[in-house]
C-alpha positions as CSV (number, residue, x, y, z in Angstrom):
1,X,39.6,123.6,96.6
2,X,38.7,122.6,93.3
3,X,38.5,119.2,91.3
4,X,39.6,118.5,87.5
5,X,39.2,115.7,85.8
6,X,41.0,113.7,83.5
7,X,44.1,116.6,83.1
8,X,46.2,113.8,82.0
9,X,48.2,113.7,78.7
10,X,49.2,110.6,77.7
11,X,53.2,110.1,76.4
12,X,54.2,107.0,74.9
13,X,57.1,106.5,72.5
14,X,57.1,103.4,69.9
15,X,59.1,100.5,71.1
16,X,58.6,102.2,75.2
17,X,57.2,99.1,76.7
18,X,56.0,101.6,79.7
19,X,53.7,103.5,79.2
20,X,54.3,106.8,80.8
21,X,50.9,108.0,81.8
22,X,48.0,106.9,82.2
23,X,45.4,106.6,78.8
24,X,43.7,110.4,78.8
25,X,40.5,107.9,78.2
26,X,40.2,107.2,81.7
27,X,39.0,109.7,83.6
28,X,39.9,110.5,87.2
29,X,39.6,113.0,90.2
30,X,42.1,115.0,91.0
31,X,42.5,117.8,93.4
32,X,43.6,121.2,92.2
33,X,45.0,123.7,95.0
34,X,43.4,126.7,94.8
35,X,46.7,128.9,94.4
36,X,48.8,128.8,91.6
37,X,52.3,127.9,91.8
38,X,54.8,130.8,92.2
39,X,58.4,131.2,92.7
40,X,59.4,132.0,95.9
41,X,59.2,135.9,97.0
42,X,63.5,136.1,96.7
43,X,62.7,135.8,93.0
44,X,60.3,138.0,92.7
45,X,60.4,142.1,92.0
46,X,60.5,144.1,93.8
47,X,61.7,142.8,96.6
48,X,60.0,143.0,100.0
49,X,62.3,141.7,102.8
50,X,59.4,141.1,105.3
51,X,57.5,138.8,102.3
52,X,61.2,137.1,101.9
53,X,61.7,136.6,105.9
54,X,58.2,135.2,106.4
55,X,58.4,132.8,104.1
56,X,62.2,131.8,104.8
57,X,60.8,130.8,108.0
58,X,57.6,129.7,107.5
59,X,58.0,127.6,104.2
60,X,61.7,126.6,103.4
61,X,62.8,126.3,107.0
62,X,59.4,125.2,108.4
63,X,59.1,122.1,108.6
64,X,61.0,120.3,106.5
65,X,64.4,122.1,106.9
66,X,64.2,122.4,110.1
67,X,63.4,118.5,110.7
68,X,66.3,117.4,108.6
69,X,68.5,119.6,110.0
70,X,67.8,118.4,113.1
71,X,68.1,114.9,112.5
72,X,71.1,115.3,110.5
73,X,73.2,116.7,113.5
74,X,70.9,114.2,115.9
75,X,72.3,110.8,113.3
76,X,75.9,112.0,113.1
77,X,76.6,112.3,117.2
78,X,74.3,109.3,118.2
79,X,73.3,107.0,114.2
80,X,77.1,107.4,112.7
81,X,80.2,105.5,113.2
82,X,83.0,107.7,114.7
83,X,84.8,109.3,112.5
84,X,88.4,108.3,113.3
85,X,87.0,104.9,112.3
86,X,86.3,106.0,108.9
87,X,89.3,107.5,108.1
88,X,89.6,103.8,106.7
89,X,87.5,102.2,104.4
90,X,86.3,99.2,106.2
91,X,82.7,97.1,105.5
92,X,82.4,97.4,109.0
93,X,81.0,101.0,109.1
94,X,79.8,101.4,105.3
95,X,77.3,98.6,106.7
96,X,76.1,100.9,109.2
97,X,75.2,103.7,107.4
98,X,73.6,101.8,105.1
99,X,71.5,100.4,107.5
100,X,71.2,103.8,109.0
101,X,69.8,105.2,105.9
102,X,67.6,102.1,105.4
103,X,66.3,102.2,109.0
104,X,65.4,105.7,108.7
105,X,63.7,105.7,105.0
106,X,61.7,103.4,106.5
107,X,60.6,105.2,109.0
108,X,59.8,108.1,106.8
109,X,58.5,106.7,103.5
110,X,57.2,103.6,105.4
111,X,55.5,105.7,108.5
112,X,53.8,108.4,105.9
113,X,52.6,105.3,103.9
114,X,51.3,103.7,106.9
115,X,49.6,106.7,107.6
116,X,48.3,108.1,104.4
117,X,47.5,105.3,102.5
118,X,47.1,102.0,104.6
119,X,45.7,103.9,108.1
120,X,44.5,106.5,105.6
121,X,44.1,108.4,108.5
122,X,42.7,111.9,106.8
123,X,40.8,110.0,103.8
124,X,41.6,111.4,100.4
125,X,41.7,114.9,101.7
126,X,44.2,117.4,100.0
127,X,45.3,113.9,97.8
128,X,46.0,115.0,94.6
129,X,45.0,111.8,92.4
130,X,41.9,110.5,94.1
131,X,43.0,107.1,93.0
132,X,44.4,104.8,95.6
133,X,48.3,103.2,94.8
134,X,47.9,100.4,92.0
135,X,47.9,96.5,92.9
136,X,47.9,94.0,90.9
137,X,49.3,95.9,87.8
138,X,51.8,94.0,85.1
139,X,53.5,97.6,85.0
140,X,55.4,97.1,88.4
141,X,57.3,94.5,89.6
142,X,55.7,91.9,92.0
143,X,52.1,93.7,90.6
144,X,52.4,96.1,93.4
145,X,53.0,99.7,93.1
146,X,54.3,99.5,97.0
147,X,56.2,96.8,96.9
148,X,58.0,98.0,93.5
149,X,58.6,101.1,94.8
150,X,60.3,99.7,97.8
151,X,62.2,97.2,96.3
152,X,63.8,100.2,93.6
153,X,64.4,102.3,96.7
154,X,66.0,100.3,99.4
155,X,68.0,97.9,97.2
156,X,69.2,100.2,94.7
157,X,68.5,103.8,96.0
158,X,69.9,103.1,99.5
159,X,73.0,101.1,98.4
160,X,74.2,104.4,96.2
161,X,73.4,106.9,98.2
162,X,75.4,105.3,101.0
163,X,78.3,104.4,98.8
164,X,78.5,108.1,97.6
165,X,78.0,109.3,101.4
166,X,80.7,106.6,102.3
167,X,83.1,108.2,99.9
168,X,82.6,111.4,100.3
169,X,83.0,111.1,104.5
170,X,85.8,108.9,103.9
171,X,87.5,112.0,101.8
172,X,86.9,114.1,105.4
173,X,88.0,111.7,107.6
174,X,91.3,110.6,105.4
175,X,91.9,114.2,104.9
176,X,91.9,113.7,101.1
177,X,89.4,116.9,100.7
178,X,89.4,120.0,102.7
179,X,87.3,120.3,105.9
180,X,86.9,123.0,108.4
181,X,85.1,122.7,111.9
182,X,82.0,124.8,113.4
183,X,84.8,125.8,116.0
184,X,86.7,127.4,113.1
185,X,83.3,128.7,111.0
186,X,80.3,128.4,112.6
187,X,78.8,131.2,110.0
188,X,80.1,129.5,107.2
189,X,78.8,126.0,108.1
190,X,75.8,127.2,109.1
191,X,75.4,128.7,105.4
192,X,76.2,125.4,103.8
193,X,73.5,123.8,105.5
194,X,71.5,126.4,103.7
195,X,73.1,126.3,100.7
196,X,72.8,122.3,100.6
197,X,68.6,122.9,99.9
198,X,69.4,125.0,97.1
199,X,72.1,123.0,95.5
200,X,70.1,120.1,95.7
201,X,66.9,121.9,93.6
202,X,69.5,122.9,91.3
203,X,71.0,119.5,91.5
204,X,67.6,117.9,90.8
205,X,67.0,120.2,87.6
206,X,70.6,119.8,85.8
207,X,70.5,115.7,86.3
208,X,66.7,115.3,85.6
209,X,66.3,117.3,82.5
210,X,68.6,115.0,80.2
211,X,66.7,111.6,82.0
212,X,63.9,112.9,79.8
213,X,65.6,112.6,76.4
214,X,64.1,110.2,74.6
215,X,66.7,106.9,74.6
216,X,67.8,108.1,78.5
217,X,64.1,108.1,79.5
218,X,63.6,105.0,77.8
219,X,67.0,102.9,79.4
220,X,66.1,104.3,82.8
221,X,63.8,107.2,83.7
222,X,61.1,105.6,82.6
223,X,60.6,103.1,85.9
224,X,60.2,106.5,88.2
225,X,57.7,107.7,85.9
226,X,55.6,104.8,86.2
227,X,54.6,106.5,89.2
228,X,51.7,108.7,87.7
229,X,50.0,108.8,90.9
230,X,52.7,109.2,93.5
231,X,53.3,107.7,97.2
232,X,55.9,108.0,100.0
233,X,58.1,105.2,98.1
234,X,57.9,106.4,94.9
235,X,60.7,109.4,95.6
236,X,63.9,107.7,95.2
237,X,62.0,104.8,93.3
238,X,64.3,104.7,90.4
239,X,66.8,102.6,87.7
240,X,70.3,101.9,89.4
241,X,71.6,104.1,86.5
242,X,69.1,107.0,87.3
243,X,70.4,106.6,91.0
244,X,73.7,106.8,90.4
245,X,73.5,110.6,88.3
246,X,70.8,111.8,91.4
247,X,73.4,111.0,94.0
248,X,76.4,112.8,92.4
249,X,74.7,115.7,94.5
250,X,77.4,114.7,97.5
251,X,80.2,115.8,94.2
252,X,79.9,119.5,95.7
253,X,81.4,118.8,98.8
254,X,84.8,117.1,97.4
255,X,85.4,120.5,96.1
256,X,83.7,123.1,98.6
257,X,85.2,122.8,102.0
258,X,82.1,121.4,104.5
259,X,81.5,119.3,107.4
260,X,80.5,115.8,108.0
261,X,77.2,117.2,109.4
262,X,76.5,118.8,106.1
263,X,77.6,115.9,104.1
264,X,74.7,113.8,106.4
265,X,71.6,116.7,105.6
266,X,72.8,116.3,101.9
267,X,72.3,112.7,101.6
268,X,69.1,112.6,103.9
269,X,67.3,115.6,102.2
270,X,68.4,113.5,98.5
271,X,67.4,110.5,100.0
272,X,64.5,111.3,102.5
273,X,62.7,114.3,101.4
274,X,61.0,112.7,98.0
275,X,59.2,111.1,100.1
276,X,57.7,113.6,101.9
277,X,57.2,114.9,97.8
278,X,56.1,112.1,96.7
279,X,53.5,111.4,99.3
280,X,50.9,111.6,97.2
281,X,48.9,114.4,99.3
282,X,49.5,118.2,99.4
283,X,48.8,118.2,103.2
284,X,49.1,115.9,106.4
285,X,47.5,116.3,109.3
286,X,49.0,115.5,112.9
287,X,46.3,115.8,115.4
288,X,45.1,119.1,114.7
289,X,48.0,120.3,113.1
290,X,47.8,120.3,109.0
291,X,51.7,120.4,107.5
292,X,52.7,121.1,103.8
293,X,53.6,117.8,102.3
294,X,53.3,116.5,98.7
295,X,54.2,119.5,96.3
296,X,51.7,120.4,93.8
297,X,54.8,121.6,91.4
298,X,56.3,118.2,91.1
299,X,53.2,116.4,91.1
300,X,52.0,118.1,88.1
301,X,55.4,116.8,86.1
302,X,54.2,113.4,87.0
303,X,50.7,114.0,85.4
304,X,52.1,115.8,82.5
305,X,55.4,115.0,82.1
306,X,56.7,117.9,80.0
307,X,56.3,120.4,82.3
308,X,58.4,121.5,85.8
309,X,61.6,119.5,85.5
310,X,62.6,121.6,88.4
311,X,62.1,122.4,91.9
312,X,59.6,125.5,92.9
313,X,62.9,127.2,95.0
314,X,65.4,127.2,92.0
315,X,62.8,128.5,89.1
316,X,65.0,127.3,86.1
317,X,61.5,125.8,84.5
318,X,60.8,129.9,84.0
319,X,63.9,130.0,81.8
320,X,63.3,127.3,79.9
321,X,59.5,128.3,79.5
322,X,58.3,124.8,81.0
323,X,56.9,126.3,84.2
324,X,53.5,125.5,85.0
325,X,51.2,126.5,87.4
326,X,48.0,124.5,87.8
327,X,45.9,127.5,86.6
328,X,42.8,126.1,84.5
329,X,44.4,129.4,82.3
330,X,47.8,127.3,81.9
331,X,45.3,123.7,81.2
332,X,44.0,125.9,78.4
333,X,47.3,126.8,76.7
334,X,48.4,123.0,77.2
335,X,45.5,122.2,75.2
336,X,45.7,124.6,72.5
337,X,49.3,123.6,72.2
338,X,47.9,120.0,71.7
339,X,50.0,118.6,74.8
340,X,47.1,117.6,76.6
């Protein structure tokens, strides 16, 4: 475990009344990982099927995949409307899944919050910006990072991702869109709730690139990037506009035949997993049990903002040469290449 200080490069374009990071003139602690980031071993060469099966089980399934998975299938049978009832668009039962999806971001991004950073129940250990979440800042609404972060989340991030999960069910249940049944394809369903991680990294990289073009970021991406030093609320804290590109994700399944089960893990791993993210801490501890968390790949776009535009499981940032890997060696570069 190491500590840096002051890695922060400041970005702020005339006539951008928010300023996108922090000023590099005020220094801070900040927790470095000791391993560099890496793709995952099914990118790598050659290829060593053990090193590929470990970490499919250990890292992409365990425990995040394997916890939305779960309470995907657990909200449809026992959280969801029936679907016979939503072969009709009704208020009724678009209601309930949006208070559904409220109910259960709060659970998520309001119990790691509770935990982390009001119970602080581990301290600042493994938190990547030693800084505690800003109050009583004019750069957030209400002068609360928290409070701004909710408000962006539930009111505008919520309502959209339901509407596009609303939809896209409805398409299902009307039969408007193909469908199949784990009766039918058990195989194939069970590989579209695999495939629906990767298509959301990839996802994530071809909507989030453009947001940081310079009159896009400035309309809309800017609010999420307010959030320098991150927390649970600050993953689907965003601009309605910037919302309403990161939720076309459900788009796939209006042309790839799915299930309504799939169509729930895709809106609760958009919508839910930020925050896990976001959390503002690379691990959390339950009891004795330490769990991978905030990711140090993300993160590290929020501090510099040119770099990792991507996700860490679809390694596009290597093709477009902005993958970085935390290594004092890749600070060094950063700073000879006047970024920093």
């Amino acid at each position: 475990m190491t500590h840096r200080k002051g890695a922060t490069r400041i970005t702020s374009w005339p006539g951008n009344t928010v300023t996108q990071v922090e000023d590099a003139t005020r220094r801070f602690e900040y927790y470095q990982p000791a391993e560099k980031v890496e793709p995952p071993p099914i990118y790598r060469w050659p290829i060593k099927p053990s090193r590929i099966a470990r970490w499919f089980v250990a890292e992409f399934l365990y425990p995040s995949g394997l916890f939305f998975i779960g309470l995907a299938v657990f909200a449809w049978h026992y959280l969801t409307p029936d679907i016979s009832r939503m072969a009709t668009v009704e208020p009724g039962w678009v209601a309930l899944l949006w208070l559904r999806n409220a109910g259960l971001l709060l659970l998520v991004a309001g119990g790691l919050h509770w935990r982390l950073h009001m119970r602080r129940a581990q301290g600042k250990k493994y938190k990547f910006d030693k800084r505690w979440l800003a109050k009583n800042s004019r750069r957030f609404l209400f002068r609360d990072q928290v409070k701004d972060n909710m408000f962006w989340s539930v009111v505008s991030g919520v309502t959209i991702w339901t509407a596009y999960e609303a939809a896209t069910v409805w398409a299902y249940a009307s039969g408007t869109v193909a469908s199949t049944r784990w009766s039918e394809a058990p195989v194939y369903l069970g590989a579209m709730l695999i495939a629906t991680f990767f298509w959301s990294a990839l996802h994530f990289e071809i909507a989030h690139r453009p947001l940081h073009w310079r009159p896009v970021y400035r309309l809309c991406h800017a609010l999420h990037h307010k959030n320098v030093n991150t927390g649970p609320w600050s993953g689907i804290s965003m601009h309605p506009l910037e919302h309403l590109l990161y939720f076309t994700v459900f788009l796939l399944w209006w042309i790839v035949p799915a299930d309504p089960i799939v169509i729930t893990l895709t809106g609760f791993f958009q919508g839910l997993s930020p925050a896990v993210s976001h959390c503002g801490f690379q691990k959390v501890r339950f009891g004795r049990l330490w769990l991978a968390a905030g990711t140090h790949f993300h993160t590290l776009h929020h501090q510099l903002f040119d770099v990792n535009f991507g996700h860490v499981s679809t390694p596009t940032d290597k093709l477009f040469g902005t993958w970085f890997d935390g290594t004092d060696e890749a600070y060094e570069k950063l700073g000879r290449r006047g970024l920093m």
